[in-house]
N, C-alpha and C positions, 0 to 999 in steps of 0.2 A: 463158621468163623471166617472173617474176613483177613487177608493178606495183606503184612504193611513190611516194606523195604526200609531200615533204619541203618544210613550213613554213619560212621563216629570218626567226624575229623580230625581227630586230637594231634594228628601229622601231620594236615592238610589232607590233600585229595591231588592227585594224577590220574594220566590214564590207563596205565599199565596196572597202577596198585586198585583202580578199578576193579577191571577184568577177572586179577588176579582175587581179590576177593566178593566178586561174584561167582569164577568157577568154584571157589573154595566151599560155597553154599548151595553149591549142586546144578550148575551152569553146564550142561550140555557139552562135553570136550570135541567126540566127531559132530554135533550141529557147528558148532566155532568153526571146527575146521574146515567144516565142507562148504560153509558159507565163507568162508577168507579165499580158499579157493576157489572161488567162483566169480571172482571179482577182477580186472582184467590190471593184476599189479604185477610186479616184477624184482626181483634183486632182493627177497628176505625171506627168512625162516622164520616159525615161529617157537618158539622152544617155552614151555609148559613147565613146571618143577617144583621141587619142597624145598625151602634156604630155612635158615634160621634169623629170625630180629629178635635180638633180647633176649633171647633163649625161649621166644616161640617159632612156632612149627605154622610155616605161614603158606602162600601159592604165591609163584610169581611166574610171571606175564611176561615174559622176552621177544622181543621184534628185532632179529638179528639182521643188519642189511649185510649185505654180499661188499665184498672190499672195493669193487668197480662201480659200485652203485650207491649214492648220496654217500652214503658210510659217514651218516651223521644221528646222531641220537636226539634229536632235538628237545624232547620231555625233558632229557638229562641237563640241556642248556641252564634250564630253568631249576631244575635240582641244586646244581654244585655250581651255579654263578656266583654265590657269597665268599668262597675260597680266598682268602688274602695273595695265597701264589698258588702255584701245582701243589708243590708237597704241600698242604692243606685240603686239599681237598679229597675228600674219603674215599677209600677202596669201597668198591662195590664189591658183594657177598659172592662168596662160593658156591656155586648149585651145586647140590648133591649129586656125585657121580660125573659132574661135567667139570673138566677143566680148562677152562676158555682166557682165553685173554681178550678185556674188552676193551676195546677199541672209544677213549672217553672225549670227548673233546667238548672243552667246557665254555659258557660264557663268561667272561674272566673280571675280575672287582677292578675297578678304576688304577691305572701303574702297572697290569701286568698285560704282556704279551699274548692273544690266542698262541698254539702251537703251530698251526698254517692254516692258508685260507682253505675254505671249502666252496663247492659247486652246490650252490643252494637252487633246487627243483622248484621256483616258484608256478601254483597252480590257482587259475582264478576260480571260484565257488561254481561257476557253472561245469568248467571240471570237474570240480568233486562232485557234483553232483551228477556228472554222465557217469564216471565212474561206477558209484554206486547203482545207480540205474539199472548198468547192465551187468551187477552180479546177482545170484540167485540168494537173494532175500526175501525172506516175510514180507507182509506187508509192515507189518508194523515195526520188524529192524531196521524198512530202511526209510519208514517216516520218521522213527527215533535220529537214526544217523544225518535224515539232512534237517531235522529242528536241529542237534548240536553243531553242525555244519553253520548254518545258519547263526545261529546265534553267535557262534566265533565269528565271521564274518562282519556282522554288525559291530561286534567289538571293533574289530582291527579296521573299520572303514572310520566310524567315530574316531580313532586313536589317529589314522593318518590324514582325514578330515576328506575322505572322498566319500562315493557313493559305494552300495553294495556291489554293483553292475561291476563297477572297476577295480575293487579290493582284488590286492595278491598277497592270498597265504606267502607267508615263509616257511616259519616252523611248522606250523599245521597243516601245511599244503604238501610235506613229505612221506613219505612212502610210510615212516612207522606210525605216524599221525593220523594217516588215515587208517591204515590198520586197528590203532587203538582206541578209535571212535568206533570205527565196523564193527567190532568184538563185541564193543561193551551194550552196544544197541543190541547185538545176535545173542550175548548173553542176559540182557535183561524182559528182551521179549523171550526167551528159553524160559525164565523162570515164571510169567505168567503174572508179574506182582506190577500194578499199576498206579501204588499209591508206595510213596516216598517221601520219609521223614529225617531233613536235613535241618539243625538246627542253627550252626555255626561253622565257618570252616576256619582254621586255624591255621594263622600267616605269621610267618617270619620278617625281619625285619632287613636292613641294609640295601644293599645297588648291584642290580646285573652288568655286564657290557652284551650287545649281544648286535646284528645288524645296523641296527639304528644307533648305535651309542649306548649310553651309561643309563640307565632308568632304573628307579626308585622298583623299590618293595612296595607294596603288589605294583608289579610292572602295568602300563596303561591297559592292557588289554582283562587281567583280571577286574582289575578297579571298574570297569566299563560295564565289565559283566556284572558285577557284585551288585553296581549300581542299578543299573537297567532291569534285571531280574529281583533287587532287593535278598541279594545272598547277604545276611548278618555274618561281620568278619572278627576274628577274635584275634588282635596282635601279641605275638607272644615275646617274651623276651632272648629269643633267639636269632643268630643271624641265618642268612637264609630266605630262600626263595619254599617255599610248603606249601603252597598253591600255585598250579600252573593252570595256564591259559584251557587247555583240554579238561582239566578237572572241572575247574570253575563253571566250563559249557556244559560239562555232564550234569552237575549238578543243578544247574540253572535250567536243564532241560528235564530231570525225572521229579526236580523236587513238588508237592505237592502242599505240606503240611510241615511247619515249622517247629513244632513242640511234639514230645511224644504223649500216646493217649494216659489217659489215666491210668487204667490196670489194662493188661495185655502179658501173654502168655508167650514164649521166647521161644520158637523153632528149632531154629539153627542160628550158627554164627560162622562166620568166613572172615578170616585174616588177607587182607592182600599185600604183598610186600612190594616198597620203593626199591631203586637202586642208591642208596648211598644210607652214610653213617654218619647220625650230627647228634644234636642235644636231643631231639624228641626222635628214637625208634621211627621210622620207616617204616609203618605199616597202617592199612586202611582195615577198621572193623566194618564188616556190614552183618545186620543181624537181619533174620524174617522174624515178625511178628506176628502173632493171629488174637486178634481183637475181634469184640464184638460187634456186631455190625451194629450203624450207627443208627438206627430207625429202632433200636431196642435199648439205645442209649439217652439219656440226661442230653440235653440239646446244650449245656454245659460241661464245664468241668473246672475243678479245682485243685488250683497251685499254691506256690507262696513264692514271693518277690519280694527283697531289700529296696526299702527304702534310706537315701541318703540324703540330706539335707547340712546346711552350712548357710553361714550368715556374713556377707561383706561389706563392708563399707565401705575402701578403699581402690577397687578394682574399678577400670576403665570399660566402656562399651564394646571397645575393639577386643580386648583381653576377656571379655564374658563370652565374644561368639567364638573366637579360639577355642575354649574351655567348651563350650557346645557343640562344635563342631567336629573337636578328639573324644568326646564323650560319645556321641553316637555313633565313630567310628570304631573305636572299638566295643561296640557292641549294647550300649545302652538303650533301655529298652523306651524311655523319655530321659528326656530332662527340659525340666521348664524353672522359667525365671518368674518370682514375684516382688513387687517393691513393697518394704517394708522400713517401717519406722522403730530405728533402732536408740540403743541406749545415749542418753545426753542430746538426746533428739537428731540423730543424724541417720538420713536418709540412706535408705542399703537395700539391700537385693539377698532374698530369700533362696538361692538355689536346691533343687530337690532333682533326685536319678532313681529312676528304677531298674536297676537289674537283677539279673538273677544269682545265683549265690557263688559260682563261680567264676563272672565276672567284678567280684564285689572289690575285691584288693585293686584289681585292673582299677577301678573306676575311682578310690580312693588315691591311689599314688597320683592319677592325674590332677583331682581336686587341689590333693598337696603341691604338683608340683607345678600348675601353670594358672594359681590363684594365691591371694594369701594368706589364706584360710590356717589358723594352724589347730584347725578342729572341725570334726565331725558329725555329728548323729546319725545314728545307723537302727533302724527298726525292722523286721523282719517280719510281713503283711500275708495275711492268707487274702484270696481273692477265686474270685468265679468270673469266668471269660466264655464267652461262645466260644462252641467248636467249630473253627473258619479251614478251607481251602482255597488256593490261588487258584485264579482262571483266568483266560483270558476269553472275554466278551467281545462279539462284533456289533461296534453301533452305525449308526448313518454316519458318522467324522471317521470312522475308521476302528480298527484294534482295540482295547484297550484293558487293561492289566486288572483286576478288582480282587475283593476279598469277595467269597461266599460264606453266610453265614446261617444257623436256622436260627429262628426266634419262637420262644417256646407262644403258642394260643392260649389265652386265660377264658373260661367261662364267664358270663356276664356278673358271675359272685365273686370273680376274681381268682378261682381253684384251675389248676392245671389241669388241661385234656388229654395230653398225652400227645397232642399236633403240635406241627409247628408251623412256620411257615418263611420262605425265603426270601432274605434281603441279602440285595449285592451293593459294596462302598467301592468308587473308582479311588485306583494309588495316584498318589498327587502328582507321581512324576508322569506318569502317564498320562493325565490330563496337560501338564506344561508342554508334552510331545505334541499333545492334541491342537494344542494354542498356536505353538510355534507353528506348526505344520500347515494347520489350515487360513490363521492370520486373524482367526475368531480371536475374542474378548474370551474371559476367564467366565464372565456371567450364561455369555451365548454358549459355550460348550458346559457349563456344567448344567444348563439345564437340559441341552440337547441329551446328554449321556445320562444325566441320571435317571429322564422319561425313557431312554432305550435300557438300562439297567432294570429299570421295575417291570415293564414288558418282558424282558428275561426271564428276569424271579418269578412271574406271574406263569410262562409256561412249564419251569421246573419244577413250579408248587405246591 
């Protein structure tokens, strides 16, 4: 049986409530240790423990700085930024047996005051990565540790509009930040699981203040990530920050496989608890799975997907790419437009959305509320889809992002062999990276890439 790592972001994701629920699923405690140890940091402890959320029995993950040193929580910025003033903003939980005062200092909603400035430790990426370097790491924790490095990097060079070369962490360039990357890399090479299944992560809504000013939910830097990586986001109707910049890199770095398999046998489960208290519990599930391995499997598999459909005739061009634009934001799996010829003969537009059953209210209240539809159709589609993983392929242009997929073999009678055979799709945005980048036409690069894409599949085949 084969090992799969299953994310459930129903709180979002951080990095602390990582850790904390990967040690909870049998992460190695003195490997963690003695690899944080060995890493050339200063000014914090790390403190381990059982809390309560909800009235579950969770792990959490604490990176205590020393009162002389940053003695800034930064994960937390991004946690309890929605806060209208202080008194709103949640007590963090009591560790079992520990009674601490913690030291919160929050990014503050538009009108309120920080509490005083801080000495923010900015570190550029080449930092963090000697850092890591020379602690006593796996190999493979501390290639984990500098792809999520990395990829936070990219983010926050896009968001300031420099290069990577020149990017300076703030938040993620501080002492618990890099600690909470280092863990979660030492804890997921501990567990040996190299395939990871993230489906959706789950974000809150309203405005940080933080360094740079006041910035929207998901702050530039999640958004970047979500984009670039194609992490699907689910807005919830809560206020609040429920993905931070660190989570989103974890997840952008271990995710593998978007859906879970069809039948699959459930290991273990690991709770990881946040620091704060809002609408949705504070806590990250991560479950092991053991599936059968995929060469004794259907080169397919079968779900089911709503479909939703509605008829306009009165709605604008500019008003249908809005509607397009929040539909696949929050997590729609299409939506396409067709023109059709409506009643009294006037000319209208067929809109149709596929998601899936939990996103379905989501996708409907938007329909309702930024079109003028005052109705629906809603049908509920069983369907067969290859079974795909993300990879990233090197061609002659460069990088570049695809889906892998297998394609079952037919005999010349048309009956199944039981082979298959590998075809890789490039992501559209990674081809537009490609265009920009190199100054190629959309036609020169996608045939450059798609001849190096089947050269690929050709040697995996």
């Amino acid at each position: 049986m084969e090992k799969m790592l299953y994310l459930e972001c129903k709180s979002g994701i951080s990095g602390d409530m990582t850790v904390g629920a990967l040690l909870d699923l049998g992460a190695d405690e003195q490997v963690l240790r003695k690899a944080l140890a060995s890493l050339p940091l200063t000014g914090y402890t790390v403190e381990i423990s059982r809390v309560k959320k909800a009235g579950l029995d969770c792990c959490d993950f604490l990176v205590r700085l020393d009162a002389e040193h940053e003695n800034h929580d930064h994960d937390m910025d991004y946690l309890y930024g929605f806060a209208q003033n202080r008194e709103e903003a949640p007590e963090r939980e009591e560790h079992h047996g520990h009674h601490h005062h913690h030291h919160d200092h929050e990014h503050q909603m538009a009108g309120t005051e920080p509490h005083h400035a801080h000495h923010h430790e900015h570190r550029g990426l080449r930092d963090v990565l000697d850092i890591l370097s020379q602690g006593d790491l796996t190999e493979g924790a501390h290639n984990l540790a500098v792809k999520i490095f990395t990829i936070l990097g990219e983010a926050e060079a896009k968001a300031h509009g420099t290069t990577l070369d020149q990017v300076h962490f703030h938040e993620v360039g501080a002492v618990d930040s890099i600690v909470d990357i280092a863990a979660a890399a030492v804890c997921l090479d501990n567990l040996g699981i190299h395939e990871a299944v993230i489906p959706v992560l789950n974000e809150g809504t309203g405005s940080v203040r933080c360094a740079h000013g006041i910035l929207p939910i998901p702050v530039p830097a999640v958004a970047s990530i979500a984009a670039a990586h194609h992490l699907p986001l689910h807005i919830m109707p809560f206020a609040g920050e429920y993905v931070t910049p660190t989570g989103a890199a974890i997840a952008a770095a271990i995710r593998t496989r978007d859906h879970l398999p069809e039948t699959f046998t459930l290991a273990k489960v690991g709770l990881g608890a946040g620091k704060r208290e809002q609408a949705m519990p504070s806590i990250l599930r991560a479950m092991v799975l053991e599936v059968q391995p995929e060469e004794e499997q259907s080169p397919w598999e079968e779900d089911s997907i709503w479909k939703l459909e509605t008829n306009l005739d009165d709605c604008t061009g500019e008003a249908l790419g809005r509607v397009m634009d929040r539909l696949f934001a929050a997590g729609a799996r299409d939506v396409q437009y067709a023109p059709v010829q409506m009643k009294k003969n006037r000319p209208g537009w067929l809109i149709t959305v596929l998601c899936k059953e939990e996103q379905r209210k989501t996708m409907e209240a938007l329909l309702f509320r930024e079109t003028t539809t005052i109705g629906i159709r809603r049908s509920r589609m069983e369907r067969s889809i290859l079974r795909r993983r993300e990879k990233t392929v090197e061609t002659a242009l460069g990088p570049v992002a695809a889906k892998e997929v297998q394609v079952p073999v037919l005999s010349p009678e048309g009956a199944l062999t039981g082979e298959t055979e590998t075809r890789l799709y490039p992501e559209a945005e990674s081809m537009r990276e490609l265009c920009t980048r190199t100054g190629r036409s959309w036609q020169a690069v996608w045939q450059q890439v798609l001849g190096d894409l089947a050269r690929a599949a050709q040697k995996e085949g």
